[in-house]
C-alpha positions as CSV (number, residue, x, y, z in Angstrom):
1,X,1.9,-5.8,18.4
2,X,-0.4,-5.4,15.8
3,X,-3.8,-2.7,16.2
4,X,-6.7,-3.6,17.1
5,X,-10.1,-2.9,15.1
6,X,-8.5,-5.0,11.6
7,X,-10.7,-8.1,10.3
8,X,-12.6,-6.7,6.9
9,X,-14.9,-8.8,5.0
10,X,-13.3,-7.5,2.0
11,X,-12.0,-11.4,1.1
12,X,-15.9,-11.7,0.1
13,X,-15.2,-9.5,-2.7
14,X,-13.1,-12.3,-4.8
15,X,-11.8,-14.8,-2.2
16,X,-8.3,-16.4,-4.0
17,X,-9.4,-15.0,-7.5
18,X,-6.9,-16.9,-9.5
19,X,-7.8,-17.2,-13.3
20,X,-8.8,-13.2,-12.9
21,X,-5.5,-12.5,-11.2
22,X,-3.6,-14.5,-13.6
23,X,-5.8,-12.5,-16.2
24,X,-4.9,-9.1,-14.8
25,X,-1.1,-9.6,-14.2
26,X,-0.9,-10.2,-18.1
27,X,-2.4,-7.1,-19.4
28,X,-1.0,-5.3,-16.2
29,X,2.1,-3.0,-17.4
30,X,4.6,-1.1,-15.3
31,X,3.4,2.7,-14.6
32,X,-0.3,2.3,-15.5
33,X,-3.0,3.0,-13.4
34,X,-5.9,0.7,-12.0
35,X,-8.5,3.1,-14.4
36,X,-6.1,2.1,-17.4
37,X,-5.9,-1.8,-16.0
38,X,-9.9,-1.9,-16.1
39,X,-10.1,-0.1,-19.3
40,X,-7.5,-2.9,-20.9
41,X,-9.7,-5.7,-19.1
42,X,-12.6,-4.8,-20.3
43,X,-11.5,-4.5,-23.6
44,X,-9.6,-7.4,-23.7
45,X,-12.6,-9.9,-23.9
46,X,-10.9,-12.1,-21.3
47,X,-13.6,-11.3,-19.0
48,X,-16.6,-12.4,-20.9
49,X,-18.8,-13.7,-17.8
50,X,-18.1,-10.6,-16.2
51,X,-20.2,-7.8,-16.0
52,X,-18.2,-4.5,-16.6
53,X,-19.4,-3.4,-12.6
54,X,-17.6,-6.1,-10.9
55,X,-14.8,-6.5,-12.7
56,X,-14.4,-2.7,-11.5
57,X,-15.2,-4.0,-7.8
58,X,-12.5,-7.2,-8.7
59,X,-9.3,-4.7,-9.8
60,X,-10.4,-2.1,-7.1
61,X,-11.2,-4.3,-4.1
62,X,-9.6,-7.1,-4.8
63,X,-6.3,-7.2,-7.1
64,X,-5.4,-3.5,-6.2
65,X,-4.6,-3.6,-2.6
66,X,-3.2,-7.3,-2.7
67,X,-0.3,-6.6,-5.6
68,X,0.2,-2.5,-5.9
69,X,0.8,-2.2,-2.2
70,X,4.6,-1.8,-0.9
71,X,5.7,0.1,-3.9
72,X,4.1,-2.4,-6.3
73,X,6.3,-5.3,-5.1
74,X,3.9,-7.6,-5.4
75,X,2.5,-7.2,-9.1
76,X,6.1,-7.0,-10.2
77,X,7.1,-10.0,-8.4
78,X,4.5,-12.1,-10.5
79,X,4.8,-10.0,-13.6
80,X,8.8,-11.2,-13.5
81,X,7.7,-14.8,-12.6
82,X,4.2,-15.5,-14.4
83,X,5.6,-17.1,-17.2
84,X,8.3,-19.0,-15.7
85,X,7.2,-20.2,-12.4
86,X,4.7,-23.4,-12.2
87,X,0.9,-22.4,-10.8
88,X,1.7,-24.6,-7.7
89,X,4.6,-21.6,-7.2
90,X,2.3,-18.9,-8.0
91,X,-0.4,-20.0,-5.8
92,X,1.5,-19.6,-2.7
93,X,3.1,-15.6,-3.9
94,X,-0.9,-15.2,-4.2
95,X,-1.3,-16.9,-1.1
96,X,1.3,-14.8,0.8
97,X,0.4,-10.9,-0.7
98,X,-3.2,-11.5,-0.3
99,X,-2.7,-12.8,3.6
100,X,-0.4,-10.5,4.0
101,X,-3.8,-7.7,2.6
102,X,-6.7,-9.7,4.9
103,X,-5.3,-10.0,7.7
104,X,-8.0,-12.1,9.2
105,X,-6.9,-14.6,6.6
106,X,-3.4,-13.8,8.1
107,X,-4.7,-14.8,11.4
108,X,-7.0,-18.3,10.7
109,X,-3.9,-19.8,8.9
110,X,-1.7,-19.3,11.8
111,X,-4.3,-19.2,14.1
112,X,-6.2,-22.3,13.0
113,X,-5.5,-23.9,9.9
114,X,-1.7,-25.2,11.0
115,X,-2.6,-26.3,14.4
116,X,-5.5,-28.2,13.2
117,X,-3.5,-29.5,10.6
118,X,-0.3,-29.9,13.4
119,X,-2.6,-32.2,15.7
120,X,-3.8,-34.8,12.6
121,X,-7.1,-33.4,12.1
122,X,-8.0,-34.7,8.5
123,X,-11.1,-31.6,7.4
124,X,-11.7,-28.3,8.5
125,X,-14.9,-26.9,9.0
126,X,-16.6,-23.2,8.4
127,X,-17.8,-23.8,11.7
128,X,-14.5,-24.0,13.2
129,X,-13.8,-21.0,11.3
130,X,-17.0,-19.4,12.7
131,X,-15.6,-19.8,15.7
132,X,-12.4,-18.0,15.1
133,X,-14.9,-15.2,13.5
134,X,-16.8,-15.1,16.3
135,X,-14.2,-14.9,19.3
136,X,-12.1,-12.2,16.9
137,X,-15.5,-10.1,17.1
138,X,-15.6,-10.8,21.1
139,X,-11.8,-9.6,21.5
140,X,-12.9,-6.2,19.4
141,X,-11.3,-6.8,15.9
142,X,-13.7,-5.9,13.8
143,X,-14.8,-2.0,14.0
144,X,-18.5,-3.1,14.6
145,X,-20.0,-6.0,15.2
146,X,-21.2,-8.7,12.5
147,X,-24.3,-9.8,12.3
148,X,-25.4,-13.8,12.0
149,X,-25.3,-13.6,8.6
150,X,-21.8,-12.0,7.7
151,X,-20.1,-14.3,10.5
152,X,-21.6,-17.4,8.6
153,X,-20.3,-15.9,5.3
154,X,-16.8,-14.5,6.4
155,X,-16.3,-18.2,7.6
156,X,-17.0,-19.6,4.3
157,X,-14.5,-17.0,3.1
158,X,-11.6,-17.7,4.7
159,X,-12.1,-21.6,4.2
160,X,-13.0,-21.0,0.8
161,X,-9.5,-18.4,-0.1
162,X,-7.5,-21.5,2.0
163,X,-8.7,-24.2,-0.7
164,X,-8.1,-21.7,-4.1
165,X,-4.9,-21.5,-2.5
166,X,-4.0,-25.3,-2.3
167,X,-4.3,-25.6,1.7
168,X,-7.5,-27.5,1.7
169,X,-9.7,-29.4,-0.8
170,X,-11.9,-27.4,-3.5
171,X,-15.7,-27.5,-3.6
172,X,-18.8,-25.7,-1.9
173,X,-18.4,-27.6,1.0
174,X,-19.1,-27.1,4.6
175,X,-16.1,-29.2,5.6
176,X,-13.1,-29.6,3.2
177,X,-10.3,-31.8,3.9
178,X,-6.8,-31.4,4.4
179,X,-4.1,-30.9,0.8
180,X,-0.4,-31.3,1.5
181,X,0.8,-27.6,1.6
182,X,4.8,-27.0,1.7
183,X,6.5,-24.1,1.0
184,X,8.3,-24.0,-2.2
185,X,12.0,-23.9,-2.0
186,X,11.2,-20.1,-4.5
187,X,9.0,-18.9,-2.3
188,X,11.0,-19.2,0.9
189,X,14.2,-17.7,-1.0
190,X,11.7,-14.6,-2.0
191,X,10.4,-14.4,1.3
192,X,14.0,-14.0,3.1
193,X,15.1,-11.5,0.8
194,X,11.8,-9.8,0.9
195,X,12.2,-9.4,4.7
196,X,15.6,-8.5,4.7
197,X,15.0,-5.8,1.6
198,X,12.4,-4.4,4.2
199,X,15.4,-3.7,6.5
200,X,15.1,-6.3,9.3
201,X,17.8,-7.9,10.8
202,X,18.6,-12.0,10.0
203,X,17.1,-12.8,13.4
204,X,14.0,-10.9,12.7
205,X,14.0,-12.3,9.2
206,X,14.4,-16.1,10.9
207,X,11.5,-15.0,13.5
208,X,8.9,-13.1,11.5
209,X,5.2,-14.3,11.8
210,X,5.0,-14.2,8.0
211,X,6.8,-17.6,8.4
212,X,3.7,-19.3,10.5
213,X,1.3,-18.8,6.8
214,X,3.4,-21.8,5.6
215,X,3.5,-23.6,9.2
216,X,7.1,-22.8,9.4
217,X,8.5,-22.1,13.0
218,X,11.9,-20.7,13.7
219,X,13.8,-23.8,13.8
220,X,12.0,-24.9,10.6
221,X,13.0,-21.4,8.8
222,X,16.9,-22.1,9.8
223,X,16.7,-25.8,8.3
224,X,14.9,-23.8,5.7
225,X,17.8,-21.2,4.9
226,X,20.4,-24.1,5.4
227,X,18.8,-25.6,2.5
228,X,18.8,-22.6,0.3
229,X,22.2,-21.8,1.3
230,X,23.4,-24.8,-0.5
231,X,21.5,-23.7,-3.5
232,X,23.3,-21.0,-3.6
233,X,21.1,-18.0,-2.4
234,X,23.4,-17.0,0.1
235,X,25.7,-18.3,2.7
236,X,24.0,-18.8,6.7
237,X,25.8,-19.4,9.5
238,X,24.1,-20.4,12.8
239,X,25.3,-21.0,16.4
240,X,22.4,-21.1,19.3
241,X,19.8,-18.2,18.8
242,X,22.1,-16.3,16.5
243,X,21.9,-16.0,12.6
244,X,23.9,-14.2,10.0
245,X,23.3,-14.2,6.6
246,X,25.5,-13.2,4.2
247,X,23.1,-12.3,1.2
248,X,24.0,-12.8,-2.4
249,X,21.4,-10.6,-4.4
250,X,21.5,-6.6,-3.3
251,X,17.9,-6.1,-5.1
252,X,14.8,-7.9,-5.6
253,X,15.3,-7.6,-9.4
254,X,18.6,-9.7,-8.8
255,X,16.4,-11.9,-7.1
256,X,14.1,-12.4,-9.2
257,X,16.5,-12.6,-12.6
258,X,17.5,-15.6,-10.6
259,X,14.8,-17.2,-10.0
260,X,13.2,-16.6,-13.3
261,X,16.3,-18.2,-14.6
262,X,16.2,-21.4,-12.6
């Protein structure tokens, strides 16, 4: 179970931040630091609407924790990728390290957006996601309490990351409507292997909550991995509640030469 006294407003900072991540991954070698990034960035004229103090506040707040966490995985994940994957394909690894970063996000996604979207609901609102913001302050998850104003914009956040994403329209809008949103057959093969790298078993691969981001359920990840398997990823067996995998690639640079291959 996770610890209590986690939702941040730290999505405010840059919400989905896209063209800047895209941006950043580009000028963003292996073995430099986030000072050396910024100096790049800011010399690269790439940032030209940017004043020099928040694009600081955008590698530092934003782009740092989301892609050099877990021994950089993530930035070297779409370095590898950025120039071979479509944007619908790199929308969702964004999608994935940054809710895996704000874990509120983490939270309204499985929490709200997929059963909304499960019973037929056609918008979402930031005053269902005020809701959500409000009863995660009543069950203690924020370390003090927000006032009327941050709720309101912490709302907006999370429904305004979910449409930079692709799961809901774009737009300043207090209700957005529903976009189709399924997992790409990449990300899914990344996210097995990215589990089972991390040292968890194939049924805690199959069951992990990382799954529920792209509405998947444990019966949908095996009909999942059964399609994969006959692409070739690796070979899954399954009998009742029991999985093995058999898994083809022994690194995530394997992996990825893969999938950067086609």
């Amino acid at each position: 179970m996770r610890s209590r006294n986690i939702y941040t407003t730290k999505l405010g900072a840059g919400l989905g931040l896209v063209e800047e991540t895209l941006a950043l991954i580009e000028l963003w070698d292996a073995g430099i630091s986030t000072n050396e990034l910024y100096r790049r960035a800011l010399a690269s004229g790439r940032f030209p609407g940017i004043s020099a103090r928040r694009l600081s506040n955008i590698i530092n707040e934003c782009f740092a924790p989301r892609y050099f966490r877990d021994t950089q995985a993530p930035i070297l994940t779409l370095k590898k990728l950025v120039n071979h994957a479509p944007l619908s394909e790199l929308l969702q690894f964004m999608f994935l390290f940054t809710a895996r970063t704000n874990l509120i996000l983490y939270d309204f996604v499985r929490e709200v957006y997929w059963p909304a979207y499960a019973s037929g609901k056609q918008v979402l609102s930031n005053q269902e996601a005020r809701v959500f913001v409000d009863n995660a302050i009543s069950d203690g998850m924020t370390n003090t309490p927000w006032s009327d104003k941050v709720r309101r914009n912490v709302a907006g956040y999370l429904t305004g990351c979910c449409a930079d994403y692709g799961l809901l329209e774009k737009g300043r809008k207090q209700v957005r409507r529903f976009k189709r949103f399924v997992i790409s057959p990449v990300i899914s093969a990344f996210l097995a292997y990215d589990l089972h790298f991390s040292g968890m078993g194939d049924n805690a691969v199959i069951s992990h909550l990382d799954w529920e981001l792209f509405g998947l359920q444990p019966k949908d990840v095996r009909d999942e991995l059964k399609r994969l398997a006959l692409k070739g990823f690796f070979i899954a067996q399954f009998a009742g509640d029991v999985s093995r995998v058999d898994w083809k690639y022994k690194s995530r640079e394997e992996l990825l030469h893969a999938i950067s291959q086609g």
